[in-house]
C-alpha positions, -999 to 999 in steps of 0.1 A, spaced: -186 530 110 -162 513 129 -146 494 97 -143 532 78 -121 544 107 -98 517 110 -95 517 68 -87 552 70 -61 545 100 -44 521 81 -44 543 49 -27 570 67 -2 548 87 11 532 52 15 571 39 30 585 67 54 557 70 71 571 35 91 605 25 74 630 6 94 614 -22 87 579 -14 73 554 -40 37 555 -24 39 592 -26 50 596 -56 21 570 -68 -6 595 -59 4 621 -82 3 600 -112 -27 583 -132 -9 546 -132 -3 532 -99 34 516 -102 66 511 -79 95 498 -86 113 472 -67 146 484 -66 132 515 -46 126 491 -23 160 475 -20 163 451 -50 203 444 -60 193 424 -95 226 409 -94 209 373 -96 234 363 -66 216 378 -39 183 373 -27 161 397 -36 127 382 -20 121 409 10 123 441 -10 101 424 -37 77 407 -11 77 443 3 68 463 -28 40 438 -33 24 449 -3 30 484 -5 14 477 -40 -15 460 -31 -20 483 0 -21 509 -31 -46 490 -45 -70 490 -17 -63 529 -12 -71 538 -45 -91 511 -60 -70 511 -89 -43 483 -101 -9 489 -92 20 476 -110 56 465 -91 81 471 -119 110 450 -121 138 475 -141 164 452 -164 187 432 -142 185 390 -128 163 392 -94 168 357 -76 143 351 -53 124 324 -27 84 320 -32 69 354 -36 33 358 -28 12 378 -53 -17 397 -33 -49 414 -50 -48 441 -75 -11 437 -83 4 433 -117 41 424 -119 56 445 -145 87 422 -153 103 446 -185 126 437 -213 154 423 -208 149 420 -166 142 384 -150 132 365 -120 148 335 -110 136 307 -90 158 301 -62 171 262 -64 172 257 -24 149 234 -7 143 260 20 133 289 -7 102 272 -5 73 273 22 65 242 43 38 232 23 42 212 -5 15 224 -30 29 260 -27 61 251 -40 59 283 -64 80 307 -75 53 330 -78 17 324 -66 -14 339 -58 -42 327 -41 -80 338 -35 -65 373 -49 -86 393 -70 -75 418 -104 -40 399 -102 -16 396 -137 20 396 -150 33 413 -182 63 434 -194 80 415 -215 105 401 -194 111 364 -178 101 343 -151 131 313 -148 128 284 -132 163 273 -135 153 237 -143 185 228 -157 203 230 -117 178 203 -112 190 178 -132 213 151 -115 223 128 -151 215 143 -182 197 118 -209 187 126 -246 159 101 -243 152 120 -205 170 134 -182 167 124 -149 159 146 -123 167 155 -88 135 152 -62 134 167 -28 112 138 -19 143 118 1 142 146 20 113 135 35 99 168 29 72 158 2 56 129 -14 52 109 -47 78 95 -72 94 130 -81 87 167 -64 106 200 -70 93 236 -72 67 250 -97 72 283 -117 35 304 -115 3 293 -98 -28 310 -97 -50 294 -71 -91 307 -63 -82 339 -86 -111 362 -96 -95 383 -129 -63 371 -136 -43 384 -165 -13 370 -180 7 385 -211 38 395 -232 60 379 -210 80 347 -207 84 315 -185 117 293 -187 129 258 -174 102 246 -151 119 227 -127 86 207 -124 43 217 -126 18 210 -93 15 188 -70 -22 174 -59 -27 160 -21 -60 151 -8 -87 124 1 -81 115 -34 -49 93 -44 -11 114 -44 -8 126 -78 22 143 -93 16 176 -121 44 199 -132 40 232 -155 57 267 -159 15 284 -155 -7 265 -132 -47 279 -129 -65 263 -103 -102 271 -97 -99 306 -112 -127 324 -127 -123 345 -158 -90 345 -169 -68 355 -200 -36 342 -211 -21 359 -242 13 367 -263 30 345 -238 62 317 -250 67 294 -224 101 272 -229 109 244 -209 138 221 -220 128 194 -241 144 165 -227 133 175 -191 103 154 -174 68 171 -159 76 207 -170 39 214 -183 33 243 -208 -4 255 -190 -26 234 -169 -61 246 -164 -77 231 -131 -110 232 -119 -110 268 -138 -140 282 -159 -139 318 -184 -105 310 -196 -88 324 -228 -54 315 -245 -43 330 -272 -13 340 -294 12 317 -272 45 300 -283 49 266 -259 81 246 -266 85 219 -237 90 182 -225 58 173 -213 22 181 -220 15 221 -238 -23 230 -226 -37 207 -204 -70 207 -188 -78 188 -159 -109 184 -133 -100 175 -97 -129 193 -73 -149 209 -99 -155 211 -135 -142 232 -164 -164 250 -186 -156 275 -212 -119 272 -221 -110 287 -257 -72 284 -270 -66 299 -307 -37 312 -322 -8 289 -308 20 276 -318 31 241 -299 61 214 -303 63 189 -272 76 151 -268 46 145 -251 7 160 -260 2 194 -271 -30 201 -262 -46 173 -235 -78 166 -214 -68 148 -180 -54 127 -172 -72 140 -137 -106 139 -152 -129 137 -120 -156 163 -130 -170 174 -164 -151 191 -195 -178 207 -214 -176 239 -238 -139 238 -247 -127 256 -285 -92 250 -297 -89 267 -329 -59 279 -353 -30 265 -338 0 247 -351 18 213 -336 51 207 -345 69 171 -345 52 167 -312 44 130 -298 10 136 -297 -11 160 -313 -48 163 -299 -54 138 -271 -77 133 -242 -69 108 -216 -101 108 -194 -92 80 -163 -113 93 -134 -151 93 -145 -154 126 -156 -178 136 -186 -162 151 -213 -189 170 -241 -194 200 -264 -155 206 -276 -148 216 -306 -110 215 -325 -105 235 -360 -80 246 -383 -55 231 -363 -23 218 -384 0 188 -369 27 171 -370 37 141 -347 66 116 -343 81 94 -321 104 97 -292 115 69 -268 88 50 -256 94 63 -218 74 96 -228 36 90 -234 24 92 -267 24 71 -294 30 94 -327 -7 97 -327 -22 131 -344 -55 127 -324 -55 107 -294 -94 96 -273 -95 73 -247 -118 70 -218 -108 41 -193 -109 34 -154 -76 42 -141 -73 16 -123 -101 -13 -104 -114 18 -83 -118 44 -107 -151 49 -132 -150 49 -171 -162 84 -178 -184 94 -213 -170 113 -240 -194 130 -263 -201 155 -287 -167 161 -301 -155 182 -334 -125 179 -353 -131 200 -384 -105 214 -408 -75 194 -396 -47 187 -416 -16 167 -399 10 145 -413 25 112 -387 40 86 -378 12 71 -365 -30 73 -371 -57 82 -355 -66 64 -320 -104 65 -309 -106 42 -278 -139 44 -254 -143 15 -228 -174 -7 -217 -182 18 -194 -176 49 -213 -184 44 -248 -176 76 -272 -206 90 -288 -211 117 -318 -178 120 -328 -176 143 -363 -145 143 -386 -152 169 -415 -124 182 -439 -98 161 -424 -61 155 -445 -41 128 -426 -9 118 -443 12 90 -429 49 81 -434 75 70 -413 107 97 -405 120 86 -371 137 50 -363 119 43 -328 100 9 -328 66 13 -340 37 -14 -337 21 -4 -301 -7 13 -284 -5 35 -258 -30 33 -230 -10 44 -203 -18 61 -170 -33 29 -161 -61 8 -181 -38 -14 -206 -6 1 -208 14 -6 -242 -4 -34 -258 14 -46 -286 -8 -38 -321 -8 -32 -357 -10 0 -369 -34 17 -391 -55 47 -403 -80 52 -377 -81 24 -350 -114 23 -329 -130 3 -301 -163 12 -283 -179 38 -302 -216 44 -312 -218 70 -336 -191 84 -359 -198 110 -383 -166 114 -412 -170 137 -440 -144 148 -467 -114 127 -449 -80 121 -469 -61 97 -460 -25 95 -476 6 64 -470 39 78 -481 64 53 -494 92 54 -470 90 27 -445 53 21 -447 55 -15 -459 36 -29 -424 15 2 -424 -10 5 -448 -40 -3 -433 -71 24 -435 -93 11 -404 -91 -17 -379 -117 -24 -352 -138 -49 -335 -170 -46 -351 -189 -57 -325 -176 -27 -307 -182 -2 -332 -217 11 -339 -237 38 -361 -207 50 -379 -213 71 -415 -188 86 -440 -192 110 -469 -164 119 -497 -139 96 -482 -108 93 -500 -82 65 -490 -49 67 -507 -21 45 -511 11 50 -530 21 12 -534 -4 -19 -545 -15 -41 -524 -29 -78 -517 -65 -88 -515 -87 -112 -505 -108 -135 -522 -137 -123 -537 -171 -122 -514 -190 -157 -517 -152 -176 -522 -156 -209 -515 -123 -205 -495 -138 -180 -474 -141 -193 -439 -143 -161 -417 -178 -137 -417 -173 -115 -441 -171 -73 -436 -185 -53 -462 -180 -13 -467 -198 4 -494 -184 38 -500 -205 64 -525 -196 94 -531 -218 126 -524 -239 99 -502 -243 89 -470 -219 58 -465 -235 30 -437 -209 4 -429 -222 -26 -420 -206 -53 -403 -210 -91 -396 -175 -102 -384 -171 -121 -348 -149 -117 -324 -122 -104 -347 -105 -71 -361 -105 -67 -401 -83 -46 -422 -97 -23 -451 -78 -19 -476 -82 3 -511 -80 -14 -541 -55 1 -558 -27 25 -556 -41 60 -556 -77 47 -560 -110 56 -550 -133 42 -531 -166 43 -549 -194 16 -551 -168 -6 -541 -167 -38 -517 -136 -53 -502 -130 -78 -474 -90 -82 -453 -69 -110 -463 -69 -121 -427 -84 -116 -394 -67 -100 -367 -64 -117 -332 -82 -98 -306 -68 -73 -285 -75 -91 -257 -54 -124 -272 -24 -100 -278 -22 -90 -239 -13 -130 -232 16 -128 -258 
């Protein structure tokens, strides 16, 4: 009884504290609940701060909200609104339209104490929360930039301010943090100055994006372009934290550093589905980790499209998480190399499990789908698991993977980074693999160009003693130049074991391996031919990886 009188207090104190013709007047007469901030004050002249008439038309809003159990919209009319943080509260929908945007103020002290709140926008444990209507949220990344570098610029950090910690820190764009509902659509997030920031029992670790959903439940994301600029460090498209019931679709991501990334830090993600995007990024476009603490399972990335992006599908798992059930389709890519201070190697699908570093865990990655892919790059396929974390069950089925060389960055390395091995220097080749037990490749293409492919023509390298359980069916390995052979099996002047693959056609193919202690090259036998009923062994043996690292 008690709690019904003081809501119907505070009801009436909010209405009688307006006009007849105030905005929360006004609001009862109509069927959507909406107020605009410039009733409230706003200028929009992008000089002056708007942040109190907006902060206040929030909380009228989500006052609103309470009152009438209905979502209520703050509606930002055309016009530049500069602002400090503003604090997003439950049941409010910021209505940014056409041709109106919010900019991130660029002062340290437009920023709450805390580091990990460092948002121009944020909402946390809020409830029926979203922003649409067309418009743009701006980070102003560009003020942030002290030199500017076409391999990467190089950024200001507040961090000699003593006012945060870790290599870099500035402000984040959006953050959704213990959300129940959250909506996101038809509206657009510029220049990042930089993504999240992670401190706890755990080690300091730096994230940066323009959409950041941490520990959310149910949440959509759709029709939204996120652009960051390109040459700009740790300006994430969307990171997906501990999150679970979350749908992307229909977005346009153009940015420096990672597109869609998923990560687990206290809890796991289950039940993430992206489809229908289009992604170009000098780092990965769609990646798992590298925060990878707790379980990845459930996740669908379907119909999207990568353009000349560094790396195309990737998952960096470093932390012991488990990482099952994920399907990718009908994706197309493209990949290419930038300077070698971005992550990524070129590679159109990227999956590594590793410790981090001596006290991390290997997590296990299993149960994973690529079906219907077709990408052309500068670099092949990398599938590394680790004594600890082996991958298991991996499928491959109506894969086209064409390989040529376009860029004139240094090729003829292997990307491990964060942590594990760094860049090892290695050949390059079709599909590279280390610690897996079972492989599953159906109806794979795999195509070499002719420009600058003369040290690149290798279909698979791996240790077989690594490698277990692996099958192929309607293979095709393609080469447009001949190639040298070794001797025929049984040569006298054979002195290495010898590695036999048998490929037939409309069959299960086993490969079955007897080489120690050293990687082997397959190659085809001819230009453009087919593998069928064939046996070939490499020229030469490879030294081990582990020999390469004391080079």
């Amino acid at each position: 009884m008690k709690l019904i009188i003081v809501t119907l207090l505070l009801s009436l104190t909010l209405l009688q504290s307006h006009s007849a013709t105030s905005p929360l007047s006004i609001l009862q007469s109509y069927p959507h609940l909406s107020l605009s901030v410039t009733d409230y004050g706003a200028t929009a002249s992008g000089h002056q701060y708007d942040t109190v008439p907006i902060q206040s038309t929030i909380d009228a809003c989500s006052s609103a909200f309470h009152l009438r159990r209905r979502p209520c919209h703050v509606t930002f009319p055309p016009g530049k609104y500069l602002t400090a943080t503003l604090h997003l509260k439950s049941g409010v929908v910021l209505d940014i339209s056409k041709n109106a945007t919010i900019l991130g103020g660029t002062r340290l002290e437009d920023y709450p104490e805390k580091q990990e709140k460092w948002y121009v926008v944020v909402a946390e444990d809020a409830a029926e929360v979203g922003i649409t209507g067309g418009g743009v949220i701006d980070g102003q990344s560009l003020k942030f930039v002290r030199r500017f570098d076409e391999r990467k610029n190089v950024m200001v950090s507040w961090n000699k301010t003593g006012a945060c910690l870790g290599d870099e820190c500035r402000p984040r764009l959006v953050g959704f943090i213990g959300c129940r509902n959250v909506k996101v659509w038809d509206v657009s997030f510029n220049q990042p100055a930089y993504w999240c920031v992670l401190t706890s029992d755990r080690k300091h670790i730096t994230l940066y994006c323009s959409l950041h959903i941490v520990r959310c439940q149910n949440t959509s994301i759709h029709d939204v372009s996120i652009y960051g600029d390109f040459n700009t460090p740790n300006n994430d498209g969307i990171d997906i934290e501990d999150s679970n019931n979350t749908l992307i679709t229909r977005c346009t991501i153009d940015t420096g550093d990672d597109a869609i990334c998923p990560k687990t830090y206290t809890g796991p993600i289950y039940n993430l589905t992206a489809t229908n995007c289009w992604i170009k990024t000098k780092s990965s476009a769609i990646k798992f980790g590298s925060a990878s603490w707790y379980a990845f399972k459930g996740l669908v990335f379907d119909n999207i499209t990568i353009v000349e992006s560094h790396r195309g599908l990737a998952l960096q798992i470093r932390d012991g998480g488990n990482v099952s059930d994920i399907t990718f389709s009908n994706i197309n890519i493209t990949t290419r190399y930038y300077d070698p201070s971005w992550w990524g190697r070129a590679e159109p699908i990227y999956i590594t499990t590793c410790p981090r570093d001596d006290t991390s865990k290997s997590g296990s990655i299993s149960n994973l789908r690529f079906i219907n892919i077709t990408a052309t790059s500068e670099n092949g396929v990398f599938l590394s698991g680790s004594k600890g974390g082996v991958l298991n069950n991996l499928k491959f089925l109506n894969v086209n993977l064409t390989y040529k060389r376009w860029t004139n960055y240094t090729d003829g390395l292997v990307d491990y980074r964060p942590g594990c091995q760094g860049l090892v220097n290695h050949s390059m080749a079709g599909f590279i693999m280390e610690h897996i037990d079972g492989l599953d490749v159906e109806n794979v293409n795999m195509r070499w160009a002719e420009e600058k492919t003369g040290k690149w023509n290798n279909p698979l390298e791996f240790r077989p003693s690594t490698v277990n359980n692996i099958s192929l069916m309607n293979s095709i390995l393609r080469l447009h130049r001949c190639l040298k052979f070794a001797k025929p099996l049984g040569s006298e002047n054979t002195s290495l074991d010898v590695l036999v693959i048998t490929l037939i056609l409309d069959t299960k193919m086993m490969l079955m391996a007897s080489v120690s202690e050293a990687l082997w090259l397959v190659h085809t036998v001819n230009a453009d031919a087919i593998f069928a009923n064939e046996a070939v062994v490499s020229e030469r043996a490879r030294p081990t990886i582990s020999d390469r690292h004391h080079k």
